[in-house]
Structures are given as structure tokens and as C-alpha cells.
N, CA, C and O atoms as a GROMACS GRO file, in nm:
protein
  472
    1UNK      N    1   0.084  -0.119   0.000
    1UNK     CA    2   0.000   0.000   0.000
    1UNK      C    3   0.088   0.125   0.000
    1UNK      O    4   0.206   0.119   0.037
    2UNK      N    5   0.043   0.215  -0.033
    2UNK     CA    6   0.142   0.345  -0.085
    2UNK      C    7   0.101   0.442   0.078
    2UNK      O    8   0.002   0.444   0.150
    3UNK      N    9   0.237   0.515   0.081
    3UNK     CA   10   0.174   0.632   0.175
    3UNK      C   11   0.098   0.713   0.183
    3UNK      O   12   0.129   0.806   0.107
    4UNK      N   13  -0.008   0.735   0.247
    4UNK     CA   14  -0.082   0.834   0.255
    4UNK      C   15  -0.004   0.976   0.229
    4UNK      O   16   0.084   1.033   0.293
    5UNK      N   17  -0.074   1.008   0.105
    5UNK     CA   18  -0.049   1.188   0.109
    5UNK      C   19  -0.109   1.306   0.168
    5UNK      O   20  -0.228   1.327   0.191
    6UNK      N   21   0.001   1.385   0.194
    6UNK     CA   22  -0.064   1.496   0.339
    6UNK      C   23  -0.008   1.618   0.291
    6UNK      O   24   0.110   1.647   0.273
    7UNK      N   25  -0.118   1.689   0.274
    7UNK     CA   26  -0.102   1.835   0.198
    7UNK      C   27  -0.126   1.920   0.374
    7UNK      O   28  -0.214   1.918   0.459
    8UNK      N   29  -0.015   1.977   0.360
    8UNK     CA   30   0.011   2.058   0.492
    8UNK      C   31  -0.037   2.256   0.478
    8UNK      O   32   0.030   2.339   0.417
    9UNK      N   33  -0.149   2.279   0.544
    9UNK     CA   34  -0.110   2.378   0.590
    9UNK      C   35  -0.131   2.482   0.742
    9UNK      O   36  -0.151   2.438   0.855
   10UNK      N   37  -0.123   2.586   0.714
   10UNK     CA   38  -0.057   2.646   0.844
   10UNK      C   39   0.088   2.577   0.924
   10UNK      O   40   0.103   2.545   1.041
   11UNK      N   41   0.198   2.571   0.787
   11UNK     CA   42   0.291   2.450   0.867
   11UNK      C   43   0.390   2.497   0.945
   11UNK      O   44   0.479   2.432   1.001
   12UNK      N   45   0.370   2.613   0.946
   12UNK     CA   46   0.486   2.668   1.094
   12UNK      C   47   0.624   2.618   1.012
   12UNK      O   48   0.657   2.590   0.896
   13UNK      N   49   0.692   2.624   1.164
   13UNK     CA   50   0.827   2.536   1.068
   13UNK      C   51   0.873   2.400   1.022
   13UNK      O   52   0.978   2.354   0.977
   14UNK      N   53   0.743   2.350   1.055
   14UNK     CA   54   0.724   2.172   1.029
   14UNK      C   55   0.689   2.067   1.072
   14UNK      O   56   0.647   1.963   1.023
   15UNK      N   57   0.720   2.122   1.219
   15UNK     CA   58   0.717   1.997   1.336
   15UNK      C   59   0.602   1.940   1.337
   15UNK      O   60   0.616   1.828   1.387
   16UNK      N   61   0.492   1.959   1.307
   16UNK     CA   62   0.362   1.882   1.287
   16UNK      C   63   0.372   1.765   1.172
   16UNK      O   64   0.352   1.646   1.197
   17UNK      N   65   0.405   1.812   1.049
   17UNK     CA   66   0.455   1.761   0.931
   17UNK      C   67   0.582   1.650   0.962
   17UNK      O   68   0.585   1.535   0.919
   18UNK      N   69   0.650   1.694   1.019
   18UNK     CA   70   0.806   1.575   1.042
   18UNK      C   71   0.754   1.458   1.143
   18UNK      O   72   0.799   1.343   1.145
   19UNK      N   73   0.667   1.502   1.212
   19UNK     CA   74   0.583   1.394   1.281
   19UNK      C   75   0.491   1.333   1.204
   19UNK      O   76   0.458   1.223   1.249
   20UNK      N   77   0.444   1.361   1.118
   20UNK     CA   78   0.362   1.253   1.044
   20UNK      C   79   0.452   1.180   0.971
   20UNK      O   80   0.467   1.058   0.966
   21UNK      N   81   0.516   1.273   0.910
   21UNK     CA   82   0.638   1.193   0.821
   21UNK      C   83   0.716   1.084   0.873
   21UNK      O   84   0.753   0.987   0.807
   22UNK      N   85   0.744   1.110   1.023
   22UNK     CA   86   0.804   0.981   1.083
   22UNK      C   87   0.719   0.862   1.136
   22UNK      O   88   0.758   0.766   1.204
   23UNK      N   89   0.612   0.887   1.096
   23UNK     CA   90   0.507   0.818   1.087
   23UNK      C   91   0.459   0.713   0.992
   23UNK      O   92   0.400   0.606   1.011
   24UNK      N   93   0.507   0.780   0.871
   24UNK     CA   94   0.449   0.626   0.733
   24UNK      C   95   0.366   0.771   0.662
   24UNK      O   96   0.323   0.747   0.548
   25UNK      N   97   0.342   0.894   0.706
   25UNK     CA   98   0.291   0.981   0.610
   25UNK      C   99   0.379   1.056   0.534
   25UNK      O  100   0.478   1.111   0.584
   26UNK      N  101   0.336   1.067   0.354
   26UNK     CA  102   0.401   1.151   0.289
   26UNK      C  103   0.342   1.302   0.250
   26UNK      O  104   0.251   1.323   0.170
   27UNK      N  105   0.418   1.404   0.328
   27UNK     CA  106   0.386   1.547   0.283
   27UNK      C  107   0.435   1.599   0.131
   27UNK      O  108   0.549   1.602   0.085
   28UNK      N  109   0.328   1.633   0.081
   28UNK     CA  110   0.328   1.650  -0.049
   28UNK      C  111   0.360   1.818  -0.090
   28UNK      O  112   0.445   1.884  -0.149
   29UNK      N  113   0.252   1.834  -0.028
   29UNK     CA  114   0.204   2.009  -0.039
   29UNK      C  115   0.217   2.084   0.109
   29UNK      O  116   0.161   2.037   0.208
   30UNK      N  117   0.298   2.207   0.114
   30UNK     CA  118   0.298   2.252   0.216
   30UNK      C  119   0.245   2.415   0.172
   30UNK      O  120   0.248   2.439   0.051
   31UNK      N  121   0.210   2.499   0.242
   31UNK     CA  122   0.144   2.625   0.250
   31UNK      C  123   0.194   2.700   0.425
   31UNK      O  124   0.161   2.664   0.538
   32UNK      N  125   0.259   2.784   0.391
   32UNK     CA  126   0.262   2.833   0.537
   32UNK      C  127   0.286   3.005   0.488
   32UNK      O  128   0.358   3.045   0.397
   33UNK      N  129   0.195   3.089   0.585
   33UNK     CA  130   0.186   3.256   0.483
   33UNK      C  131   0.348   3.262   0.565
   33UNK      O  132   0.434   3.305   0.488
   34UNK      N  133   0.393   3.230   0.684
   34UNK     CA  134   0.466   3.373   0.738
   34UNK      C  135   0.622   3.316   0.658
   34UNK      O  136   0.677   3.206   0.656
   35UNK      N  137   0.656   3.446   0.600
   35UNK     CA  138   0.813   3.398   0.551
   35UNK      C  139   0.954   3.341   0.616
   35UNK      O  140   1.048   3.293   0.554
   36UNK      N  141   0.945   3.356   0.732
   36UNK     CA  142   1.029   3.317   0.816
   36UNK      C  143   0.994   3.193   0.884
   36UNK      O  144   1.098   3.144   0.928
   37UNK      N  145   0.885   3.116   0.913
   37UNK     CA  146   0.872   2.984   0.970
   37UNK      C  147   0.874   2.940   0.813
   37UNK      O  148   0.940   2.836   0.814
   38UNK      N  149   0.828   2.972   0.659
   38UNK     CA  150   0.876   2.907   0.570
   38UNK      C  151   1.002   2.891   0.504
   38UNK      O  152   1.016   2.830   0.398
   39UNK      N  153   1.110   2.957   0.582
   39UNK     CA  154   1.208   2.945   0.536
   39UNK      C  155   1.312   2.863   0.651
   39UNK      O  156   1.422   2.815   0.628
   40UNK      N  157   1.227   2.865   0.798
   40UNK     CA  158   1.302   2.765   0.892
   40UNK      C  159   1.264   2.621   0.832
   40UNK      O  160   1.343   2.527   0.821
   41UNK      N  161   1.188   2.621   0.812
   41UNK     CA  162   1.064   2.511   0.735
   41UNK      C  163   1.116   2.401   0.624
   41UNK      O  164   1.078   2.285   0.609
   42UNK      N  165   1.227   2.486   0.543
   42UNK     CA  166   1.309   2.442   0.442
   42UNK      C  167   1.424   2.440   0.466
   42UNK      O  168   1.500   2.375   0.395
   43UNK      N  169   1.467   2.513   0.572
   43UNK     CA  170   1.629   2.511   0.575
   43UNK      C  171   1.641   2.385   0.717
   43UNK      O  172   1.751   2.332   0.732
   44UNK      N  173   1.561   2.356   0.785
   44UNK     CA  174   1.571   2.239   0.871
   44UNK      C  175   1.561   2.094   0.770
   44UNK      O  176   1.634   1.996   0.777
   45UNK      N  177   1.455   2.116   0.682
   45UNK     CA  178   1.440   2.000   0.597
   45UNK      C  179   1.586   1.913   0.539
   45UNK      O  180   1.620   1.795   0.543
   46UNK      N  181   1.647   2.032   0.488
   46UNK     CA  182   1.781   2.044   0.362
   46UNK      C  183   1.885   1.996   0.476
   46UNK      O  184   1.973   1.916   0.445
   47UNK      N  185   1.876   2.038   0.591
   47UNK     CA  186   1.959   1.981   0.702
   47UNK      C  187   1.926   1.851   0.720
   47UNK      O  188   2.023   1.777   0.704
   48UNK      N  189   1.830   1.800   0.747
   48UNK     CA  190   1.844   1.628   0.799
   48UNK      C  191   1.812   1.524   0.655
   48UNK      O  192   1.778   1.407   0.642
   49UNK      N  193   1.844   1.641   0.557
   49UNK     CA  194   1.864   1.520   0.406
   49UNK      C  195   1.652   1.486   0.395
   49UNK      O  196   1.609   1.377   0.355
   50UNK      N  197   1.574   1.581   0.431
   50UNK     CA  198   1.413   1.543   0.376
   50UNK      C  199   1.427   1.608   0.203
   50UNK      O  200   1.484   1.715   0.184
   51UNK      N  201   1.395   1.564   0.142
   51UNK     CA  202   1.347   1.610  -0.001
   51UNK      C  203   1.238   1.702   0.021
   51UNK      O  204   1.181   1.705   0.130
   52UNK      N  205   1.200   1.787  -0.089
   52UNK     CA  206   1.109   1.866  -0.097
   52UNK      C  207   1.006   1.870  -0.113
   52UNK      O  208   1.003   1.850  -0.235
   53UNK      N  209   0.868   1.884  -0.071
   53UNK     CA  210   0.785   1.802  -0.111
   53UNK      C  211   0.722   1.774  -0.244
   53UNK      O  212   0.759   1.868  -0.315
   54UNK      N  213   0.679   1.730  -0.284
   54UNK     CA  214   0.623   1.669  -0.430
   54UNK      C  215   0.592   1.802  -0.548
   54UNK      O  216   0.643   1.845  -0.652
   55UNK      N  217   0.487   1.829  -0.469
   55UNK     CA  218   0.426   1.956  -0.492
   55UNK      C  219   0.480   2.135  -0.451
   55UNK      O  220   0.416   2.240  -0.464
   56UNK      N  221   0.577   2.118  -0.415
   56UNK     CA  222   0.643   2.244  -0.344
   56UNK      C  223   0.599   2.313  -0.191
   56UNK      O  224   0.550   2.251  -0.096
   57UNK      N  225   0.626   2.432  -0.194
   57UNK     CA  226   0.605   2.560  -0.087
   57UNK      C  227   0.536   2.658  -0.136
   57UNK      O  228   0.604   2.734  -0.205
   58UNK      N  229   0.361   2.700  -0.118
   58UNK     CA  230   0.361   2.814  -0.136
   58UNK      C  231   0.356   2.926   0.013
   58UNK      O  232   0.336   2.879   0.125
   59UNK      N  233   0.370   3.020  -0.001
   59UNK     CA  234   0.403   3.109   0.067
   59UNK      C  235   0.290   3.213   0.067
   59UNK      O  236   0.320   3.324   0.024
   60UNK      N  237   0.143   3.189   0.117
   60UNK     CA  238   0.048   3.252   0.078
   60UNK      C  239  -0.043   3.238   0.158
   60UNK      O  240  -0.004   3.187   0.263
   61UNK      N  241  -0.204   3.272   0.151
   61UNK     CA  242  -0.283   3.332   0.273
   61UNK      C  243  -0.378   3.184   0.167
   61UNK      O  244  -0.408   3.173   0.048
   62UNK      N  245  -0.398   3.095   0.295
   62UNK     CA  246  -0.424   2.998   0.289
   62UNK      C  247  -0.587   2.961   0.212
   62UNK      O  248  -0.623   2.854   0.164
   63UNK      N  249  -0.701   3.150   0.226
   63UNK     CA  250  -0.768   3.131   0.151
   63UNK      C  251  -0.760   3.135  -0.022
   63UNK      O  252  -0.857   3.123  -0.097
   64UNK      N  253  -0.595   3.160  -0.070
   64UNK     CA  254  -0.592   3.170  -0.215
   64UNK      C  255  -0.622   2.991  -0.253
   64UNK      O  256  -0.661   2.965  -0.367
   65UNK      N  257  -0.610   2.923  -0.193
   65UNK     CA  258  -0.644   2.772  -0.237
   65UNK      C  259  -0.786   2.733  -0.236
   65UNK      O  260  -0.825   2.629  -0.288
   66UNK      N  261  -0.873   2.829  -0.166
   66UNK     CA  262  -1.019   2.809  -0.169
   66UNK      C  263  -1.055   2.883  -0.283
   66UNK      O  264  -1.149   2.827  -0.339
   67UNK      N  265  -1.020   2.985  -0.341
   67UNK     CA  266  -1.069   3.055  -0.441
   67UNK      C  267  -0.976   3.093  -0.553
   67UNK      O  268  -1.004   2.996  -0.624
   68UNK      N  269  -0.869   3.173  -0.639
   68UNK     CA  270  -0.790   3.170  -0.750
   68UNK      C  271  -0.735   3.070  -0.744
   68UNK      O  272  -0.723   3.021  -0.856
   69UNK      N  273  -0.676   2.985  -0.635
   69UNK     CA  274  -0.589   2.852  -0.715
   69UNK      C  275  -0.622   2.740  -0.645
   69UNK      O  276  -0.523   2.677  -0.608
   70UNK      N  277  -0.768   2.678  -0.602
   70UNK     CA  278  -0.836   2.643  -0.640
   70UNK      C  279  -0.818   2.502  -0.746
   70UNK      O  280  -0.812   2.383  -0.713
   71UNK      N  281  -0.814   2.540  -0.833
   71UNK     CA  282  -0.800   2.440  -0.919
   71UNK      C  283  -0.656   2.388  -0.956
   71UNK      O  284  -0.647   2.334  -1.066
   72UNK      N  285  -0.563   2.395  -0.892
   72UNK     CA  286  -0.456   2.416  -0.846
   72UNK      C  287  -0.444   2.303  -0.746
   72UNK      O  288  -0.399   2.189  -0.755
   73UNK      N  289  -0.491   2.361  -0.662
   73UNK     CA  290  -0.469   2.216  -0.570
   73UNK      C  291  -0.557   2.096  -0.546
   73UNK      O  292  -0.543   2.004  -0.465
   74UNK      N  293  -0.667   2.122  -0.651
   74UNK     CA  294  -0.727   2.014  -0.674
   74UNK      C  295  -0.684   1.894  -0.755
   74UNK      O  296  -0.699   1.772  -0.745
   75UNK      N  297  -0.614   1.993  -0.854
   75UNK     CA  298  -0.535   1.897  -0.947
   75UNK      C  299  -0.414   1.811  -0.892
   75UNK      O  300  -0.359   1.715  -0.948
   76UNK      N  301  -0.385   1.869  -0.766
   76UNK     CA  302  -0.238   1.809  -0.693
   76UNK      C  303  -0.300   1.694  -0.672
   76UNK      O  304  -0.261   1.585  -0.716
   77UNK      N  305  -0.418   1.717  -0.592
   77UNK     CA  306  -0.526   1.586  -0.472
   77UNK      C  307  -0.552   1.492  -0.582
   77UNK      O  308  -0.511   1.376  -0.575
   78UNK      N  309  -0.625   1.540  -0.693
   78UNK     CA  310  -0.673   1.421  -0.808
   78UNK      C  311  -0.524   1.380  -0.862
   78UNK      O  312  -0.546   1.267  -0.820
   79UNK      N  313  -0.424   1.372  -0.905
   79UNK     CA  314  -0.297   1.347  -0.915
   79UNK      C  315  -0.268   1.183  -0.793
   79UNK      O  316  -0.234   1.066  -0.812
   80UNK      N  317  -0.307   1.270  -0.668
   80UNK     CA  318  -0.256   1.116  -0.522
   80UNK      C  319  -0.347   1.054  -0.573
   80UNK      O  320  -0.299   0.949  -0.617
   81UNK      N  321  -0.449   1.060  -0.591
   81UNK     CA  322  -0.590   1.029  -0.574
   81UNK      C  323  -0.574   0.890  -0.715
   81UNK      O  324  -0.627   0.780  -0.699
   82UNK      N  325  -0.513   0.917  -0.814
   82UNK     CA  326  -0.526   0.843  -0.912
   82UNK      C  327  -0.400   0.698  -0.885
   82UNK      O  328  -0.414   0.579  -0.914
   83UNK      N  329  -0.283   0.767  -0.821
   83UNK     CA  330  -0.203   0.664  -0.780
   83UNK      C  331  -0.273   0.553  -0.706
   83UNK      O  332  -0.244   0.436  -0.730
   84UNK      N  333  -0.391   0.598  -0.592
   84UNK     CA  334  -0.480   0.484  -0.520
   84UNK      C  335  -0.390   0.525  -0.377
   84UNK      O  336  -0.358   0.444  -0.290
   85UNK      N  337  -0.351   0.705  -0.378
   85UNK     CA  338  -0.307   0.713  -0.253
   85UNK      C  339  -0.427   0.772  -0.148
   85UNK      O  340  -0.501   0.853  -0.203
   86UNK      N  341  -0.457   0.746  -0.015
   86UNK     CA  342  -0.532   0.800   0.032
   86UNK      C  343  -0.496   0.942   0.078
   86UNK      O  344  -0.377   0.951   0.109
   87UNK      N  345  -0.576   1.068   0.094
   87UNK     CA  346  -0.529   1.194   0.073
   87UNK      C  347  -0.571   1.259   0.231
   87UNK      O  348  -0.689   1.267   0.267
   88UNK      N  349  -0.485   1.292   0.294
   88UNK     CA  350  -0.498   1.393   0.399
   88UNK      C  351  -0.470   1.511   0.417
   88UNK      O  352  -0.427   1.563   0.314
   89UNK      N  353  -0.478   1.612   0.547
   89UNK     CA  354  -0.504   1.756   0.504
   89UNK      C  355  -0.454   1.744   0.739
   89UNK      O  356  -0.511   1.687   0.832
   90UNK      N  357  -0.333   1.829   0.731
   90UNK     CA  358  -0.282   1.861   0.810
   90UNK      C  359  -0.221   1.999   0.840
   90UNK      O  360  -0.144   2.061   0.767
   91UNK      N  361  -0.270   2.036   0.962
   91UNK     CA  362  -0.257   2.202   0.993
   91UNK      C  363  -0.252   2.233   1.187
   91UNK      O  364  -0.268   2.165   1.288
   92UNK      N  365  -0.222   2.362   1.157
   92UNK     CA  366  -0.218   2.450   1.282
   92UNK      C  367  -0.249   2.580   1.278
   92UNK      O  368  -0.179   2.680   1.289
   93UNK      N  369  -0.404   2.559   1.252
   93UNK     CA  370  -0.463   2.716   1.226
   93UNK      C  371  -0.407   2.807   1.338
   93UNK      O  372  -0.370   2.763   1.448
   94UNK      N  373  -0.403   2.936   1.303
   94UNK     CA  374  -0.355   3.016   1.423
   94UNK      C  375  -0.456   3.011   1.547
   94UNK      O  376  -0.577   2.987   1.538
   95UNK      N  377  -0.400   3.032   1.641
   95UNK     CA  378  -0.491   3.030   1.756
   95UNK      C  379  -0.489   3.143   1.847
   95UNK      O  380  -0.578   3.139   1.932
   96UNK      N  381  -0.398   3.259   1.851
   96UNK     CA  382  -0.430   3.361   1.937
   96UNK      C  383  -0.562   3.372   1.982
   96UNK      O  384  -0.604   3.330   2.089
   97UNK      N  385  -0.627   3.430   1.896
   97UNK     CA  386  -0.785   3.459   1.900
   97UNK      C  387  -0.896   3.374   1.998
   97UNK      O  388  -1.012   3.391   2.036
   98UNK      N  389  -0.809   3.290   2.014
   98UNK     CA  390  -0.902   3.173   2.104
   98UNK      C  391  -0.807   3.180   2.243
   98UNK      O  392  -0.784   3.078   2.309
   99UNK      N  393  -0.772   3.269   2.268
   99UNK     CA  394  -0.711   3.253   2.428
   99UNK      C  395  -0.714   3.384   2.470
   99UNK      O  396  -0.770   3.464   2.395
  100UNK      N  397  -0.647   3.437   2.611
  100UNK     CA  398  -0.651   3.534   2.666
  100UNK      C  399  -0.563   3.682   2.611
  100UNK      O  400  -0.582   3.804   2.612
  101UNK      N  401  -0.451   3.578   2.560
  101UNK     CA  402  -0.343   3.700   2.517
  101UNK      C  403  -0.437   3.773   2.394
  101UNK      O  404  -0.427   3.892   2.364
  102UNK      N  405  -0.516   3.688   2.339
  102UNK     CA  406  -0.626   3.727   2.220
  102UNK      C  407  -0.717   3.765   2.238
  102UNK      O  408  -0.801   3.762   2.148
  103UNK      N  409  -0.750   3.826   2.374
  103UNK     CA  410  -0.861   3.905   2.373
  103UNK      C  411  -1.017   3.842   2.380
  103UNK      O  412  -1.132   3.887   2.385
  104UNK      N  413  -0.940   3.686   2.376
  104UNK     CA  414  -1.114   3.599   2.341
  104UNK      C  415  -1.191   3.618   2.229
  104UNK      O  416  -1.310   3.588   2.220
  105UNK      N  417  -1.120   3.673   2.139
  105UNK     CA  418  -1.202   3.721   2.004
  105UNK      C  419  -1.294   3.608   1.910
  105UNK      O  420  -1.386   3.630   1.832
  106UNK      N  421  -1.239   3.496   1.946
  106UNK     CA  422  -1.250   3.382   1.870
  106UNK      C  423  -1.286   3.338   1.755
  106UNK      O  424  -1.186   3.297   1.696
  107UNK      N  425  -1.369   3.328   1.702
  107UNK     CA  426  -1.383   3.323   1.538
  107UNK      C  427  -1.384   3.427   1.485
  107UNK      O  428  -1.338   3.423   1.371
  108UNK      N  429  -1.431   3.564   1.533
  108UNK     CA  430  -1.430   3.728   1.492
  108UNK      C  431  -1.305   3.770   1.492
  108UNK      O  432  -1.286   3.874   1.428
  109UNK      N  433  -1.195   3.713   1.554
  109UNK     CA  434  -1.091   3.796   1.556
  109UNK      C  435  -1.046   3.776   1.407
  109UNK      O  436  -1.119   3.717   1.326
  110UNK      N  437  -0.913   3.834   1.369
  110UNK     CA  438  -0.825   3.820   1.228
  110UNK      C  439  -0.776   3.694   1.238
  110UNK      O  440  -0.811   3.637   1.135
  111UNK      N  441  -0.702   3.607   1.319
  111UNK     CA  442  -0.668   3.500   1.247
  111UNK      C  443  -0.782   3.385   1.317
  111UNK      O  444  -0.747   3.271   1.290
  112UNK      N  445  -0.886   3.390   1.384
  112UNK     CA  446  -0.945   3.335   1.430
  112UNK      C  447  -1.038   3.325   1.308
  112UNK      O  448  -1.126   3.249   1.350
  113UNK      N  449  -1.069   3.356   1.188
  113UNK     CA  450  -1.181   3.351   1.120
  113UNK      C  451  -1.087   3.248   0.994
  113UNK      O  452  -1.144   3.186   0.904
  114UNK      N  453  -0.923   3.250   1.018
  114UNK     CA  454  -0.860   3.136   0.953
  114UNK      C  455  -0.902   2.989   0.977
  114UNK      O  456  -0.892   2.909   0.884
  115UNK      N  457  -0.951   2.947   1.105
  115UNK     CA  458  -0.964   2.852   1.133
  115UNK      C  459  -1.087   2.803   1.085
  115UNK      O  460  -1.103   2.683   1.110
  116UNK      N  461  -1.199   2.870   1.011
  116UNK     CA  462  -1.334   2.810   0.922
  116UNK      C  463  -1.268   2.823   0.800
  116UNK      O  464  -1.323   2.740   0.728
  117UNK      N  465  -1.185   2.877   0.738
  117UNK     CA  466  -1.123   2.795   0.599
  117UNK      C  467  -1.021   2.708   0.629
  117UNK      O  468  -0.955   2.657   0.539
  118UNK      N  469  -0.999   2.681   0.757
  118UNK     CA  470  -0.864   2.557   0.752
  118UNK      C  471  -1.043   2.432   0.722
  118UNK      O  472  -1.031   2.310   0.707
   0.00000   0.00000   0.00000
């Protein structure tokens, strides 16, 4: 049986992702907006010899995959999907908004309204 593919986002600098990976899961697709956890993200990878993932890094606000590209990463999913890989979807929506330092804003706040498009 083939590894499950795992399109990552909100991936910080990975550690969610390197744990599945040491797991029997393959990360395909990663998405993380902030430029600096995506560039710890890749330069930890290139250090312990991980390849890149299948599909790359984008570096973007996680609703551009619900709407302009879109068809974009559908085409990645139908791609696993045809190998007979089963397809997963791994993240760490932001969470300020849901605690104290956040004001309790919770789904109203700015990154709290990330977590209904994760």
C-alpha cells in the first residue's frame, strides 16, 4: 500500500509535518503565509537530508487555495488520488484569537476567522 499523502497547511516550521512523516505519512504540499517559519521550514528539511515536497512551498494566505488557485490544488489531490493514494489535510490554524493573550475574540478575531477555511 502506498503512503498516505498529506497536503500541509498552516505549517509553521514543520514539526507537525516531520511527525507525520516519521510516521508512514508523505507530505506532499505545504502552505505556510509567514516567511520566516517558511524558510526555517526548508532550511531544517535540507539539514536532515528530507526532499522537498512533491508539490512544493507556497508562501500565501491559505484562503488563495479556496478561491484563484483552487484548481490548483485540486489537481495536486486528483494526481494522489489516481495513484490509489489516500489523501490527507494537516494544519495549525492560528490560535491567538481563542485565548486570553487574544482578547477571546475567537472566530471574529483576524486570524481566528482562519480557522473556518482551515
Amino acid at each position: 500500500m502506498n503512503k498516505p499523502s498529506v497536503f500541509s497547511f498552516f505549517s509553521g516550521c514543520g514539526i507537525l509535518d516531520l511527525g507525520f512523516e516519521r510516521s508512514g505519512y508523505n507530505v506532499v504540499f505545504v502552505n505556510e503565509f509567514s516567511s520566516a517559519f517558511l524558510s526555517a521550514y526548508k532550511y531544517s528539511r535540507t539539514k536532515m537530508g528530507i526532499a522537498p515536497p512533491k508539490y512544493g512551498y507556497a508562501n500565501t494566505d491559505v484562503n488563495v487555495f479556496l478561491n484563484e488557485r483552487s484548481d490548483e490544488l485540486t489537481g495536486y489531490i486528483e494526481q494522489e488520488r489516481s495513484k490509489g493514494n489516500l489523501i490527507g489535510f494537516i494544519g495549525g490554524p492560528p490560535c491567538p484569537d481563542f485565548s486570553v493573550g487574544g482578547k477571546n475574540r475567537g472566530r471574529d478575531g483576524d486570524n481566528g476567522k482562519l480557522s473556518l477555511s482551515y
